[in-house]
DOVEX-774759 format. One line per field, with one value per atom (N, C-alpha, C): x, y, z; residue number from 0. Coordinates in steps of 0.1 Angstrom, whole numbers, plus 5000, padded with zeros to 4 digits. Layout:
X <- (X_...)
Y <- (Y_...)
Z <- (Z_...)
lolum <- (NUM_...)
***
This chain:
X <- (4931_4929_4915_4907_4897_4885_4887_4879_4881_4891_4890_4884_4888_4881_4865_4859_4842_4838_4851_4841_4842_4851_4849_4839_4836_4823_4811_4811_4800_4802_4809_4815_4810_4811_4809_4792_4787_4769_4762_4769_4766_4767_4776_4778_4769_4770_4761_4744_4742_4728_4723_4733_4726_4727_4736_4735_4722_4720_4706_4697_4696_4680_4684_4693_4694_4692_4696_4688_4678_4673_4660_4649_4652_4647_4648_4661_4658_4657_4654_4645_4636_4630_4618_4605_4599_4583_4573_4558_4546_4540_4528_4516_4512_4498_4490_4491_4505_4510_4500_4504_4501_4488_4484_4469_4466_4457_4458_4451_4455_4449_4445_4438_4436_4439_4454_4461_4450_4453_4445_4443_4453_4451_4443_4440_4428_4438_4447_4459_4458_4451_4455_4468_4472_4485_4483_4500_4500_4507_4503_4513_4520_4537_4540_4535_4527_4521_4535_4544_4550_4560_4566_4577_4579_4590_4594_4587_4592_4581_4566_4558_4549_4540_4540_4528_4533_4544_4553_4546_4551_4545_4555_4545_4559_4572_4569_4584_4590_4583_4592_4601_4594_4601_4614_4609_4623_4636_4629_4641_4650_4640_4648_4654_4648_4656_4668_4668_4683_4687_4686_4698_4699_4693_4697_4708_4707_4718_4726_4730_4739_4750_4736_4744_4756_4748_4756_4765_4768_4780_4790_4782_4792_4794_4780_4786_4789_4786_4791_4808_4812_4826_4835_4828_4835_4840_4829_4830_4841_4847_4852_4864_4867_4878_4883_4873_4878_4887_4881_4886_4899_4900_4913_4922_4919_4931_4931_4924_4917_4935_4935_4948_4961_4966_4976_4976_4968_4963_4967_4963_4964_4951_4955_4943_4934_4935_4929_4920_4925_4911_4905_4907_4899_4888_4889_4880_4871_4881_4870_4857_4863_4855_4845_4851_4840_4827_4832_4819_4813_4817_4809_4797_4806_4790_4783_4788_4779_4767_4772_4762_4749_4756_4749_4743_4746_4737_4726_4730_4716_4705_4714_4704_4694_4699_4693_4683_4687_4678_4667_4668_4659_4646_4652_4647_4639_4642_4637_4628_4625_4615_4609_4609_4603_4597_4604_4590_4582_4571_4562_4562_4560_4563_4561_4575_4579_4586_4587_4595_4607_4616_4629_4630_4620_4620_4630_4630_4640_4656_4659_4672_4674_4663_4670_4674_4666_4670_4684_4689_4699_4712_4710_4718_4721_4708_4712_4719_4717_4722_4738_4739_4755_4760_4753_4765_4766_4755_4758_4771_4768_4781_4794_4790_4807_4811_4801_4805_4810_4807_4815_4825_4827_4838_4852_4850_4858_4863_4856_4856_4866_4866_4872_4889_4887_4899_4914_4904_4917_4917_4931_4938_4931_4922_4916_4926_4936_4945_4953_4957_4973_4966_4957_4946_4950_4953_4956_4971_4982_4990_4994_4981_4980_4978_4970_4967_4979_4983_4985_4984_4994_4995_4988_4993_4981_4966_4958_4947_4934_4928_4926_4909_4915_4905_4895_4896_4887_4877_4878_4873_4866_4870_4862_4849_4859_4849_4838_4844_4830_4818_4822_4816_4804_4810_4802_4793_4795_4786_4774_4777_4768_4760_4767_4758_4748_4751_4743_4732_4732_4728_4716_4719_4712_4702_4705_4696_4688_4694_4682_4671_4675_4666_4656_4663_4651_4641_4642_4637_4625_4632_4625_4614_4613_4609_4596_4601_4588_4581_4585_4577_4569_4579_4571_4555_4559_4545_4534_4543_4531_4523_4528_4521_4513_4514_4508_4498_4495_4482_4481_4484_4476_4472_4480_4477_4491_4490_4502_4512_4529_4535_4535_4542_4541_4550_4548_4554_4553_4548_4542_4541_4531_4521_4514_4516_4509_4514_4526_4535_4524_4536_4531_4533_4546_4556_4570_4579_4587_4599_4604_4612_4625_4628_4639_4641_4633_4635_4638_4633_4637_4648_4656_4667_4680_4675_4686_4686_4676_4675_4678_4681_4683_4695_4705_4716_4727_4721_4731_4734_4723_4725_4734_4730_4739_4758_4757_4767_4778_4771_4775_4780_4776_4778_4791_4787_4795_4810_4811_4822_4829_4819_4826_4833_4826_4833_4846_4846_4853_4871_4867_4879_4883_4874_4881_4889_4889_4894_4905_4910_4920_4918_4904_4906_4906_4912_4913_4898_4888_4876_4872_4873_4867_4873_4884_4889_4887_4880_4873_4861_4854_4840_4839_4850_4847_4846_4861_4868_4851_4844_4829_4821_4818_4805_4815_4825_4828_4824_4829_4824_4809_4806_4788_4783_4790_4782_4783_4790_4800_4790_4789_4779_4763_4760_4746_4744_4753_4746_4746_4755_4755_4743_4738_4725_4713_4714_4703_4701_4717_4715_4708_4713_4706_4691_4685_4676_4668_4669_4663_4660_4673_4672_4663_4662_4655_4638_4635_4621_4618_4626_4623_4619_4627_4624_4614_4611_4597_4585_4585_4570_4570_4582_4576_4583_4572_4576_4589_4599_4611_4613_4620_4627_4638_4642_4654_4660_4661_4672_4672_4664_4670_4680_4677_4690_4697_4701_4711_4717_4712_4720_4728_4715_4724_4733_4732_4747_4754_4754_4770_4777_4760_4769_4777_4771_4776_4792_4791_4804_4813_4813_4821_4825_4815_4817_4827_4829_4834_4848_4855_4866_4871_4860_4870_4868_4863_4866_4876_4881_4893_4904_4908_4913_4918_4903_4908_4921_4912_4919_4936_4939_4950_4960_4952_4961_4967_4960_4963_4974_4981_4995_4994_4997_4995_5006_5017_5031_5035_5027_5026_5015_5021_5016_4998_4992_4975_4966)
Y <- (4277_4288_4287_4271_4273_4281_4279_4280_4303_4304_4320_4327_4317_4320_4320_4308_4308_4319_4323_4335_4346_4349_4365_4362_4352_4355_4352_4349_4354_4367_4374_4387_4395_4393_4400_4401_4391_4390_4397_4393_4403_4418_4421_4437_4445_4433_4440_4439_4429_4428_4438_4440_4448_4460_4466_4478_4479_4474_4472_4474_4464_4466_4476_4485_4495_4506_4509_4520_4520_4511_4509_4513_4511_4509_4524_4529_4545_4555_4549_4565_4554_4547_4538_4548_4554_4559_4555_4559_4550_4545_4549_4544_4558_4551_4559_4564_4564_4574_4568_4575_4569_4567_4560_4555_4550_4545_4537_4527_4515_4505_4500_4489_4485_4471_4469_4461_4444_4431_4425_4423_4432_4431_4449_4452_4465_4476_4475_4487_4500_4510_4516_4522_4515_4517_4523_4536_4543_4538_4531_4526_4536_4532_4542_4546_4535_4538_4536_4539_4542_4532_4533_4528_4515_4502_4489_4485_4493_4490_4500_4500_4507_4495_4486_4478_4476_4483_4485_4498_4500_4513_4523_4531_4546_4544_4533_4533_4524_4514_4499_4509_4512_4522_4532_4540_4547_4540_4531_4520_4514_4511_4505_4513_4523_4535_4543_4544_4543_4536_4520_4509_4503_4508_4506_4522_4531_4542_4536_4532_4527_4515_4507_4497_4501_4512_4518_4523_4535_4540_4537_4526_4518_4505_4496_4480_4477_4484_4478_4481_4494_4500_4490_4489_4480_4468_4460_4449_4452_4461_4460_4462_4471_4476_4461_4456_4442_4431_4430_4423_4427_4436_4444_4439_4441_4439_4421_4417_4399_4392_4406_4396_4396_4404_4406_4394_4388_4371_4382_4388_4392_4387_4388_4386_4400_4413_4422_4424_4419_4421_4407_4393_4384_4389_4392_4397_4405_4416_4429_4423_4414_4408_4399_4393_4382_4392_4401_4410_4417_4420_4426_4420_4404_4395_4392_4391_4389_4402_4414_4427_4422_4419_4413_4404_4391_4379_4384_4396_4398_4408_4418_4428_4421_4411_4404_4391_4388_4376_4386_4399_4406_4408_4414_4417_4406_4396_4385_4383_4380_4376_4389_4398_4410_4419_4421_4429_4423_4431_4427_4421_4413_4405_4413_4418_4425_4421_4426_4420_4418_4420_4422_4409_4399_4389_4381_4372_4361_4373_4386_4392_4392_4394_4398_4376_4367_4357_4353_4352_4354_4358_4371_4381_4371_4366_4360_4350_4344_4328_4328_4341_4343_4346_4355_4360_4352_4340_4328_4322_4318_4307_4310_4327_4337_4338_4337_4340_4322_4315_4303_4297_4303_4305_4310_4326_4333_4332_4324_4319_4308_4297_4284_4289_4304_4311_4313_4319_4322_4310_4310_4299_4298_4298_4297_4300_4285_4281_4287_4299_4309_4319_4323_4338_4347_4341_4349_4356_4349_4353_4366_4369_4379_4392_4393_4403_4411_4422_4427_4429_4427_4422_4433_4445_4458_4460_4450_4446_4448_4460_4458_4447_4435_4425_4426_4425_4428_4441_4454_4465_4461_4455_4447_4440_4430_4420_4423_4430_4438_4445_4455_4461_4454_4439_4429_4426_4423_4414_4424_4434_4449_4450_4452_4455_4443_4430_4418_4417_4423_4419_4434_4444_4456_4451_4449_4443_4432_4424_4411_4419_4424_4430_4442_4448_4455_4449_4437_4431_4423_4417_4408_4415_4428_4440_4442_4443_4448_4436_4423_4413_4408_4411_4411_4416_4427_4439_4433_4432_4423_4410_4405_4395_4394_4407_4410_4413_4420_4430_4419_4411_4403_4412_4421_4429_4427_4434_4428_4441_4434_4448_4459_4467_4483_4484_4490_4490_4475_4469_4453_4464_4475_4473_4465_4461_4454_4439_4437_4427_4418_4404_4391_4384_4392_4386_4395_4396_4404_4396_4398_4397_4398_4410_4416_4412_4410_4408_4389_4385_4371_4370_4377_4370_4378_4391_4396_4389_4383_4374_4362_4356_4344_4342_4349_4349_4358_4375_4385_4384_4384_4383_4372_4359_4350_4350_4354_4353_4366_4378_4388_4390_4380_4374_4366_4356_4345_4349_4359_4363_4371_4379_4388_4376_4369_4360_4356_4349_4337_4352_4362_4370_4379_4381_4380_4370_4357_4345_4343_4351_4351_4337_4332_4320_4326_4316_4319_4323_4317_4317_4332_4331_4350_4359_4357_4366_4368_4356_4356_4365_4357_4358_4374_4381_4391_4402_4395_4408_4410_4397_4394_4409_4404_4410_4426_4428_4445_4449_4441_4446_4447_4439_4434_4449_4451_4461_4473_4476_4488_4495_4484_4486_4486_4483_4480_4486_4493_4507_4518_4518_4532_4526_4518_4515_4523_4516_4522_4535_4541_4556_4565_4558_4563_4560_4548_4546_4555_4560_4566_4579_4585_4597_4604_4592_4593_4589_4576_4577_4591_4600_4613_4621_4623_4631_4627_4617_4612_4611_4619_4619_4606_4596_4586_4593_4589_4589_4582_4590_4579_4588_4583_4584_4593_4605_4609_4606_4597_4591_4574_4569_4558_4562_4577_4579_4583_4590_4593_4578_4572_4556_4548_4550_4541_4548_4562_4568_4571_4570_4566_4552_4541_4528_4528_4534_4533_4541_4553_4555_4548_4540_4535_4520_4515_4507_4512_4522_4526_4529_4533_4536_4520_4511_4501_4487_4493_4490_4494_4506_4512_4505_4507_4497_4482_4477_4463_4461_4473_4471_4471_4479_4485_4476_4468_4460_4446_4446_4433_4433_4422_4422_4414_4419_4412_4402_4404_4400_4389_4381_4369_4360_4345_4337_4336_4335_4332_4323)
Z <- (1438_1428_1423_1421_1415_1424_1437_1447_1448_1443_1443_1433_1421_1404_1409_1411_1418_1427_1434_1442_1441_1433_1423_1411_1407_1400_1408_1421_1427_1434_1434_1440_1426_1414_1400_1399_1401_1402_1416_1428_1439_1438_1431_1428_1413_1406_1392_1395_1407_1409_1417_1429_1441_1434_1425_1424_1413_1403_1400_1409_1415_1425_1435_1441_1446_1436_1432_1423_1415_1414_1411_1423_1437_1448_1452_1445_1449_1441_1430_1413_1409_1409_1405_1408_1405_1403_1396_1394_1389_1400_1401_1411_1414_1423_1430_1436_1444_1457_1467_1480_1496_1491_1499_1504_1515_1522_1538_1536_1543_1542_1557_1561_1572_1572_1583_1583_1589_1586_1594_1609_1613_1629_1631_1622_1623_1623_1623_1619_1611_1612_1597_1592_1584_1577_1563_1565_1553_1539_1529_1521_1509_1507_1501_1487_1476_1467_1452_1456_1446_1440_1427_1421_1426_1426_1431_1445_1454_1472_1466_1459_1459_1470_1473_1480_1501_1499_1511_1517_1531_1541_1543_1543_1541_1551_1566_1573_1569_1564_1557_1544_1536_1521_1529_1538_1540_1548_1552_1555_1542_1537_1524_1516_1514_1506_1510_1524_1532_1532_1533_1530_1517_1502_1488_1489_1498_1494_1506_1512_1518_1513_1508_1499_1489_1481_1468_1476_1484_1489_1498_1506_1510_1511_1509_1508_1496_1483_1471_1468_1472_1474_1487_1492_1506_1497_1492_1478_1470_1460_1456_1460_1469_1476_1484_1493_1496_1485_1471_1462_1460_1454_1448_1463_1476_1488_1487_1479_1485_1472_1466_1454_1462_1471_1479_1482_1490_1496_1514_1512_1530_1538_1550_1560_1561_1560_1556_1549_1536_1525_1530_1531_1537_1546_1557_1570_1564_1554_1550_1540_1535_1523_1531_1539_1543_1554_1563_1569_1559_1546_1535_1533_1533_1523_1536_1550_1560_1559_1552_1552_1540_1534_1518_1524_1530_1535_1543_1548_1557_1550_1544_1540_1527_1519_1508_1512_1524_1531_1534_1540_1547_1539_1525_1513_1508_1508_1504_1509_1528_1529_1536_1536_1541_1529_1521_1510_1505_1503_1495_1480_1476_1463_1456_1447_1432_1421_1414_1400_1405_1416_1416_1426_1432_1440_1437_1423_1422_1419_1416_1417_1436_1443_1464_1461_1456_1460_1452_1439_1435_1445_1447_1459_1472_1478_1490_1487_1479_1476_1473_1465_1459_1471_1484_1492_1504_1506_1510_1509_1497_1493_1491_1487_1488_1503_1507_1521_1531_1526_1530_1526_1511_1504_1508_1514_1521_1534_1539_1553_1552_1539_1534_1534_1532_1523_1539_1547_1555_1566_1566_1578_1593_1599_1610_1619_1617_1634_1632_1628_1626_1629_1628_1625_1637_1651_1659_1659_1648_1650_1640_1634_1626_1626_1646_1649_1660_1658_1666_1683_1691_1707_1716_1707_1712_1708_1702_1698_1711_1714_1729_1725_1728_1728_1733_1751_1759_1758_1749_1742_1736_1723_1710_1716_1725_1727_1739_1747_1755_1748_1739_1730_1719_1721_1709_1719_1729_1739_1741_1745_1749_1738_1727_1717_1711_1714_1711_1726_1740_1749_1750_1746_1739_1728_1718_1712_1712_1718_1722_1733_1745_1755_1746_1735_1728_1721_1716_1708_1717_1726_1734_1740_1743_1752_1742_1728_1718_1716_1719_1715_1732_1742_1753_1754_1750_1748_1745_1732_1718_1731_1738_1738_1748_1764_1774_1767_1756_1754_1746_1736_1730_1714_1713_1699_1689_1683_1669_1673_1674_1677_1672_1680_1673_1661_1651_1634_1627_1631_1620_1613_1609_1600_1596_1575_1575_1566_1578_1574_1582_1583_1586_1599_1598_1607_1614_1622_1627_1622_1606_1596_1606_1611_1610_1628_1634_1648_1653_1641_1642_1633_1628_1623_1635_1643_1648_1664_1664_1679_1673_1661_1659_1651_1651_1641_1650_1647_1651_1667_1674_1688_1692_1692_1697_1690_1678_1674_1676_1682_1689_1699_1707_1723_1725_1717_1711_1706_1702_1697_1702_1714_1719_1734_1737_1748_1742_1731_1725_1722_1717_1714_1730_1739_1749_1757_1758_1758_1750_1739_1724_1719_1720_1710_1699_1685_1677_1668_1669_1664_1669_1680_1684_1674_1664_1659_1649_1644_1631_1631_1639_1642_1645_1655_1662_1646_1637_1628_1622_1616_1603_1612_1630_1633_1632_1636_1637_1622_1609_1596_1592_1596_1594_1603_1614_1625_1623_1613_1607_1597_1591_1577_1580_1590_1593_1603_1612_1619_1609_1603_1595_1584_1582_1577_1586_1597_1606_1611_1612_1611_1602_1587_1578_1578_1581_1578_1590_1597_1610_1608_1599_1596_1588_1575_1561_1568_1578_1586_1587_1595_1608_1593_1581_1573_1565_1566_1556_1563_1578_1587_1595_1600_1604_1618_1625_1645_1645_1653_1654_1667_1675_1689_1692_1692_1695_1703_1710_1719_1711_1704_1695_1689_1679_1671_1677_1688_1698_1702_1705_1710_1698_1685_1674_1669_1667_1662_1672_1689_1693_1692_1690_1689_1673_1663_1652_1650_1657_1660_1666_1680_1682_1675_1666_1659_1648_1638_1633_1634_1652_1656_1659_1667_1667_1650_1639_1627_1624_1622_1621_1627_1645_1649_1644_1642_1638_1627_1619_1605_1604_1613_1617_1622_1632_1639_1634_1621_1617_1603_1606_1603_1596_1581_1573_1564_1570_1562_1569_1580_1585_1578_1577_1570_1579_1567_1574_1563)
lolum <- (0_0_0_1_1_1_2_2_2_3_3_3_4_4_4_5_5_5_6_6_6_7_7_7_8_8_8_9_9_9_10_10_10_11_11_11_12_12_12_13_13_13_14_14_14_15_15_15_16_16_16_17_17_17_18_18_18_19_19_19_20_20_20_21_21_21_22_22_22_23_23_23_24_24_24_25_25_25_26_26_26_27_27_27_28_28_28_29_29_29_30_30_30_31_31_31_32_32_32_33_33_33_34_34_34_35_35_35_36_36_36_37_37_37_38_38_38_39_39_39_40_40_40_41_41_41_42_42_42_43_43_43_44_44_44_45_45_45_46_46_46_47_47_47_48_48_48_49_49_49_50_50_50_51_51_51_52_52_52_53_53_53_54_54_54_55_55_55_56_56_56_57_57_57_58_58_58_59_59_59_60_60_60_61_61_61_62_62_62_63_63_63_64_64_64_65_65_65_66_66_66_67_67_67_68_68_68_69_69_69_70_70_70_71_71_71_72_72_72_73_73_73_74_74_74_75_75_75_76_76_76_77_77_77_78_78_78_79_79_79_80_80_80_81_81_81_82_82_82_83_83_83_84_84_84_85_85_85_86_86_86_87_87_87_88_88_88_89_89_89_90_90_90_91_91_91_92_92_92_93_93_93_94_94_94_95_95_95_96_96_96_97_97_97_98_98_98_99_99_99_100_100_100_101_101_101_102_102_102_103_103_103_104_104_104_105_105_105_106_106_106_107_107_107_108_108_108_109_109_109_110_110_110_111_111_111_112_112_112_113_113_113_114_114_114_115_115_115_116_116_116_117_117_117_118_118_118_119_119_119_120_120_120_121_121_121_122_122_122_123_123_123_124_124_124_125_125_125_126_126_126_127_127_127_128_128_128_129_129_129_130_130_130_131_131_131_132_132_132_133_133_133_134_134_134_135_135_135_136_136_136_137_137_137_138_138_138_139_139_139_140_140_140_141_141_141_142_142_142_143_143_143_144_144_144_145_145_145_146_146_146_147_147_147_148_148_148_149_149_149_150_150_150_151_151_151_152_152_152_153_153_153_154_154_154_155_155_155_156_156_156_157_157_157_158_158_158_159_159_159_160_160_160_161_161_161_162_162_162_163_163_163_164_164_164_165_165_165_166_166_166_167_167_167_168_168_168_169_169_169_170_170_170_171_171_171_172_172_172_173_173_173_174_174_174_175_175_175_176_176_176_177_177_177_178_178_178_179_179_179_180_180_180_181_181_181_182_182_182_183_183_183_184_184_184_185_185_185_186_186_186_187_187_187_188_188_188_189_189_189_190_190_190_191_191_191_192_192_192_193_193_193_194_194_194_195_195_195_196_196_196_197_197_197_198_198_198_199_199_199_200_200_200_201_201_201_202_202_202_203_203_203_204_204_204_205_205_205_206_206_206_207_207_207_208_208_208_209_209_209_210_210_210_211_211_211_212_212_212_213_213_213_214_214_214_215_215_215_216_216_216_217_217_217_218_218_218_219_219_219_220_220_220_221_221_221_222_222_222_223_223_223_224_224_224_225_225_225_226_226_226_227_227_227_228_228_228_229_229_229_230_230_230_231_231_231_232_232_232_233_233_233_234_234_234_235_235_235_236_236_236_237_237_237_238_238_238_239_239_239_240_240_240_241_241_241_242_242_242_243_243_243_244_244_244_245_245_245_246_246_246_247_247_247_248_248_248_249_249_249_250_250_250_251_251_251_252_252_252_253_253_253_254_254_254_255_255_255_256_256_256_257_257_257_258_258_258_259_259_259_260_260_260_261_261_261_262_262_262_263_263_263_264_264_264_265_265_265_266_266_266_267_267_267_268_268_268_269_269_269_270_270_270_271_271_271_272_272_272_273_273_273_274_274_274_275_275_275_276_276_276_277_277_277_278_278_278_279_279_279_280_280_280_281_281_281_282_282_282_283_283_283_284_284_284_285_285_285_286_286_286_287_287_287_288_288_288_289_289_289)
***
């Protein structure tokens, strides 16, 4: 019991913070508007000038401003809606809750070390740290070695878990492909700007990918761990393509070059993420001990 009391009040600070620094992130104004700078690898980069990311680039800012409105309408609601199912003691609200804070652990890690230093720095470190430990918390919470007997016999696993592998084996080859580039020519990849580092490509080749793979093998096999692992990445992938959807859309509308067949690819993968989230949810039977 004490161990559930601790993680609804990191569940209570995760949701009063992020929604803070998300709307902050998206009505915050004040500054000198765009200007261009010349990145150290000779780049010229447009910076957005404005409000909280004013020291950020007009495609880093509409990223972010698509995933602080994503956050608010769907990971913070996902949050609560998980809690309220998390009193039942079902395996449902568990999984839902724990791929939440996996959305939180990443989007607040990202934040952390990816923007440019602003007042809201120690609130993204707060954020990560709470949905860390919520998130090992919730993980503490459900039965591991029973977990398979929770799921539904019509569960098409091999679907799931194909689907995980593809989409972790997709993204490593894209990533790998942009960093390839970078390193034949010997120039700083395409969209650094006038970052430091490839934030977001070192944590999804070093976290999402293997663990995407990983889970999709392990729940084709019906170990029990695949089913953990598989329910976190379908919630985590749920929430974070429809991030990237949005964020692609809000780029294309804010003048940044984006790809029509990138968004064509990530909103069919984000759809079929979505139907087999749905699925998951469905199949899992919750009136068995877990």
């Amino acid at each position: 019991m004490k161990l559930k009391k601790y993680l609804k009040v990191l569940l209570a600070i995760i949701i009063i913070l992020s929604a803070i620094s998300s709307f902050i992130g998206i009505f915050s104004q004040g500054g000198i508007g765009q200007h261009s700078i010349i990145s150290i690898y000779g780049e010229k980069v447009t910076i957005y000038g404005r409000g909280i990311y004013k020291n950020d680039s007009i495609s880093a800012v509409a990223q972010g401003k698509a995933q602080d409105l994503v956050t608010v309408l769907v990971g913070i609601p996902m949050l609560v809606i998980s809690m309220f199912v998390l009193r039942r003691k079902g395996l449902r609200g568990k999984l839902l809750l724990t791929g939440t804070l996996g959305y939180f652990l990443y989007t607040y890690m990202s934040y952390t070390f990816l923007w440019n230093f602003n007042y809201l720095f120690l609130v993204y470190v707060i954020i990560m740290s709470c949905s860390l430990f919520a998130f090992i918390m919730s993980i503490m919470e459900i039965d591991i070695g029973n977990i398979k007997n929770n799921f539904n016999d019509k569960l098409p696993t091999k679907l799931i878990g194909g689907f995980e592998i593809f989409i972790g084996a997709a993204i490593g080859m894209m990533w790998l492909g942009k960093i390839a580039q970078a390193l034949k020519m010997g120039a700083a990849p395409s969209g650094l700007d006038h970052y430091t580092t490839l934030v977001i490509q070192g944590m999804d080749l070093g976290f999402v990918v293997p663990f995407a793979i990983l889970s999709g093998i392990l729940l084709i096999k019906k170990n029990n761990y695949g089913y953990l692992i598989s329910s976190i990445m379908i919630v985590k992938g749920f929430s974070m393509l429809t991030t990237i959807t949005v964020m692609m859309i809000n780029m294309m509308l804010s003048g940044v070059a984006v790809s029509l067949i990138q968004i064509g690819i990530f909103l069919i993968a984000n759809l079929g993420c979505i139907y087999l989230f749905v699925t998951l949810m469905k199949n899992i039977i919750d009136n068995k001990s877990n």
